[in-house]
N, C-alpha and C positions, 0 to 999 in steps of 0.2 A: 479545348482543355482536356489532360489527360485524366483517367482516375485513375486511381489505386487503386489494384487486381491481386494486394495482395499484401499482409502483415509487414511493418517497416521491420527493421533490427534493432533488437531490444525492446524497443517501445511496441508495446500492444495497443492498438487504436483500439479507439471503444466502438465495441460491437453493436450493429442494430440492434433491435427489438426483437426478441426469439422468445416465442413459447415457452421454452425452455432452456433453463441456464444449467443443464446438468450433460456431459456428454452421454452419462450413462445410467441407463435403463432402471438399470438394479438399485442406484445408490439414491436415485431421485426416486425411486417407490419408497426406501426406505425410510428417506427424508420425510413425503407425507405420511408418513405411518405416525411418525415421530410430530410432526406439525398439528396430525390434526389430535393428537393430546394435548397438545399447546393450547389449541384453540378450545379443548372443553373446560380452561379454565381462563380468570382473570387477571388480567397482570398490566400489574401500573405501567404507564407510557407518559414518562418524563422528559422535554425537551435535555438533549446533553447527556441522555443512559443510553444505552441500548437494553433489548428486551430478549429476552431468553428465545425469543424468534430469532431475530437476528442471530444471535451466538448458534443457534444450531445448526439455519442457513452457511455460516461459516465455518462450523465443523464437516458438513456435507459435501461443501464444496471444496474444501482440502482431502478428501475421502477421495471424492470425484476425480481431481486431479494426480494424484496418486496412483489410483485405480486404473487414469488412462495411460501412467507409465508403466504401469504391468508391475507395480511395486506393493499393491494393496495394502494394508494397515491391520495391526496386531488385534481390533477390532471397531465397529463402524457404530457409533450414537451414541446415546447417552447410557451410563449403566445404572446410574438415579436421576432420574428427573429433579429431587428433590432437592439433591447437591448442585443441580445446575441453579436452581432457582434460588437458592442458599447464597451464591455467587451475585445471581444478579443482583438480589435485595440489597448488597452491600451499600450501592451506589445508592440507595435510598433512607439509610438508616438515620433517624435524626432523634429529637426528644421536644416535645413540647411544641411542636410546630415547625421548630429549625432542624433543617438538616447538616447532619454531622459533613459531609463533601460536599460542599457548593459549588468551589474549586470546578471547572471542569477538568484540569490536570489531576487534581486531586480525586475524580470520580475515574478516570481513566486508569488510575493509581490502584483502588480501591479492586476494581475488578478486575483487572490482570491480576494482583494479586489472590483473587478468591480464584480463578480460575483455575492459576496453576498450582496452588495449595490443596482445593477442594478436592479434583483428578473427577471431575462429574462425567467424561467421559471412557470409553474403555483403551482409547488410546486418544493419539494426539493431542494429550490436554495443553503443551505446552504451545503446539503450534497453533491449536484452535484461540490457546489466549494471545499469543503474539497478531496474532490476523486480528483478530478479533479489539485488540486495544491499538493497533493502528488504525484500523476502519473506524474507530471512533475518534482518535485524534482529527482524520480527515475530517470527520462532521466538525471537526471543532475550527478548521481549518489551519489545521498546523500538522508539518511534516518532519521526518527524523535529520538530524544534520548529520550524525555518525555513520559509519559502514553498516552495513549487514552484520559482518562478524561481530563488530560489537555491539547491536544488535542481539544477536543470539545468545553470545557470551550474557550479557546482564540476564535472558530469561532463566539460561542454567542456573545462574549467580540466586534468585528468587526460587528456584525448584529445588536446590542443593542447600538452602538456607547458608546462605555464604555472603547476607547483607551486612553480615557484623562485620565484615574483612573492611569496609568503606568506613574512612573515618566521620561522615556525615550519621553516618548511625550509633558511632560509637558516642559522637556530640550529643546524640538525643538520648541514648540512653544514661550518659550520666546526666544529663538534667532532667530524668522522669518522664521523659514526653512521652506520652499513649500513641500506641500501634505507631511506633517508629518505621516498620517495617513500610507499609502504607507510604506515610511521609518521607522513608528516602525514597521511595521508588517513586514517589510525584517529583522530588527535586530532581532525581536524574532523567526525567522525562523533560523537566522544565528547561533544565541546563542542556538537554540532547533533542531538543527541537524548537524549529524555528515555525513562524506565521508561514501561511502559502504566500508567495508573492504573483500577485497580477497585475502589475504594474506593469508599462509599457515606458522602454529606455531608447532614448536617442542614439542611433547608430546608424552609418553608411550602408552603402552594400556591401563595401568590400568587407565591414567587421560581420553582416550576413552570411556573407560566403567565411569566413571564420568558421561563426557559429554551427551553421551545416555542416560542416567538416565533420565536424567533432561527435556528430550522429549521424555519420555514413549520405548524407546527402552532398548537393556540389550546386552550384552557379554555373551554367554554361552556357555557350555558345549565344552572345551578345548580339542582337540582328534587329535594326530597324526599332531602337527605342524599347526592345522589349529583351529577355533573359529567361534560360528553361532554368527551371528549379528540378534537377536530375536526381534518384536515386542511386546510391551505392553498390552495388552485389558484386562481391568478391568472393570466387568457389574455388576450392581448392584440388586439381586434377590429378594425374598420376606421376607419380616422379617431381613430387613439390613446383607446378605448375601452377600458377594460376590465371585463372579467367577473369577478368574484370566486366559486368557487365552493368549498360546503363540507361535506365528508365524513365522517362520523363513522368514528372510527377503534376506540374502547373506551370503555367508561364506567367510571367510578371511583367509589368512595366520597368524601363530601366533604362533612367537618365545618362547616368556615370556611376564609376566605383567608386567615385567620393562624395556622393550626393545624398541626402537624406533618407531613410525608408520610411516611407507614410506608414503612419500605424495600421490601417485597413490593410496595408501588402503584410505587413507583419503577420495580421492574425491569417489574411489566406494561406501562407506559405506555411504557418504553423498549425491551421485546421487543414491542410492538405498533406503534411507528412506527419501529423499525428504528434505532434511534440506539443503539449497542452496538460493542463494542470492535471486536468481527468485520467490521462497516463501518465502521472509522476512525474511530469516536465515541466515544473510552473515557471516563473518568468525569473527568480534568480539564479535555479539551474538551466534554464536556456538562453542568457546573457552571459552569467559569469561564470558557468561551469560547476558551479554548484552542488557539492553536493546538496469507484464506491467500491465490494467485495472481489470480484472476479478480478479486478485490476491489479487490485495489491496483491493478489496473488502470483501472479505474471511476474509481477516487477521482485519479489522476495523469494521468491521460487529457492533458489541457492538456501539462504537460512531456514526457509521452510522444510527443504532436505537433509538438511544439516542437525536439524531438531529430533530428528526419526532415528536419529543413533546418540542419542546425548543423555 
């Protein structure tokens, strides 16, 4: 069996276990500097919030990532701690025992909006809150169905106070509803994503070999009841050349192209090229095309860059 010597395209396999999740020196000191004021104080840890750890973790490592484009950020942490925590508590505000967001969409709601209103950091507040209210949809187990751009376009839409242009808000404002703001941004959450799916779908090989296509992998060379599951790599030479080259990634059992795939070859071919929920590949975008921190970063990269001029 061969292994993987090296990141697929597009898809970011999840990394082992590392020390350290910072590439850089400077931005992970600054992060502890900032952590451990976190830690001399206490803060509620609610199944379905996240905790002003985590949001800071997420602003670091958009800092980080940035930083290792040689792009650095207009400035790196928090500029009040206080406004960050201002943010968090939303998700927890209640009266009498009940809490006002139960909702987890509606908690998700709650603090993207305190994030990007508040501006608790000296920059990227808009990207720290989009990261940051995806990684908590994941916990929630649900992912966005819309594009990136639209995507980014709704966080300007909440930073530019441009919710009233939606006629779902202009519904709530004439009937009185409180913090409408809040409430459309949970409905458009609600109507712009779907559950993660892990369900496992009946299919051939040949709709396999499909499927791989469509993430630069291949089905090849059929020998003695078995089949290599090949990588992609297509490079681009001089004078619009190109190279094709190809890797074997794992070998499979293999009947015929029209015969069954056992669900145990399913999940090897897909814990072997990295196409898996963990990297944004769950099972209705790796059948039908479909549309933790470090991941979603990978995979939003584009609107995350796209936020740092908006």
């Amino acid at each position: 069996m061969a292994k993987r010597d090296r990141p697929v395209k597009r898809i970011v396999p999840v990394s082992p276990p590392d020390p350290s999740a910072f590439a850089n020196a400077e931005v992970e000191a600054e992060y502890e500097r900032f952590r451990r004021q976190l830690d001399s104080t206490e803060e509620l840890e609610i199944a379905g919030c996240l905790t002003a750890k985590d949001i800071l973790r997420a602003h670091f490592l958009i800092g980080d990532f940035f930083y290792s484009e040689g792009h650095g950020m207009g400035g790196l942490g928090p500029r009040d701690l206080g406004l960050l925590y201002s943010a968090v508590s939303r998700q927890h505000v209640g009266f009498g025992g009940v809490r006002k967001w139960a909702d987890s969409i509606e908690m998700c709601a709650t603090l993207l909006y305190g994030l990007v209103m508040d501006h608790p950091f000296h920059d990227a507040n808009k990207r720290t809150a989009m990261l940051s209210c995806l990684y908590q949809l994941s916990q929630h187990k649900r992912t966005p169905t819309v594009t990136h751009k639209a995507l980014e376009d709704f966080i300007v839409e909440i930073a530019e106070r441009r919710l009233s242009n939606f006629a779902r808000y202009q519904q709530m404002e004439r009937k009185d509803v409180d913090d409408p703001e809040v409430r459309m941004i949970a409905h458009h959450l609600r109507r712009n994503t779907r559950q993660i799916d892990t369900r496992n779908y009946t299919i051939t090989f040949w709709d396999l070999k499909r499927i791989l296509n469509r993430f630069d992998f291949d089905l090849q060379n059929p020998n003695n009841n078995f089949i290599d599951v090949v990588r992609i790599d297509r490079r681009k030479l001089l004078f619009g050349i190109h190279k094709i080259e190809r890797k074997l990634i794992v070998r499979i059992g293999f009947p015929s192209w029209t015969t069954q795939v056992f669900a145990n070859t399913i999940k090897t071919v897909r814990n072997a090229t990295g196409l898996v929920p963990a990297n944004q590949v769950d099972s209705q975008m790796f059948y039908n095309g479909t549309d933790d921190v470090r991941q979603l970063i990978a995979h939003y990269q584009e609107p995350l860059r796209h936020l740092a001029d908006r």
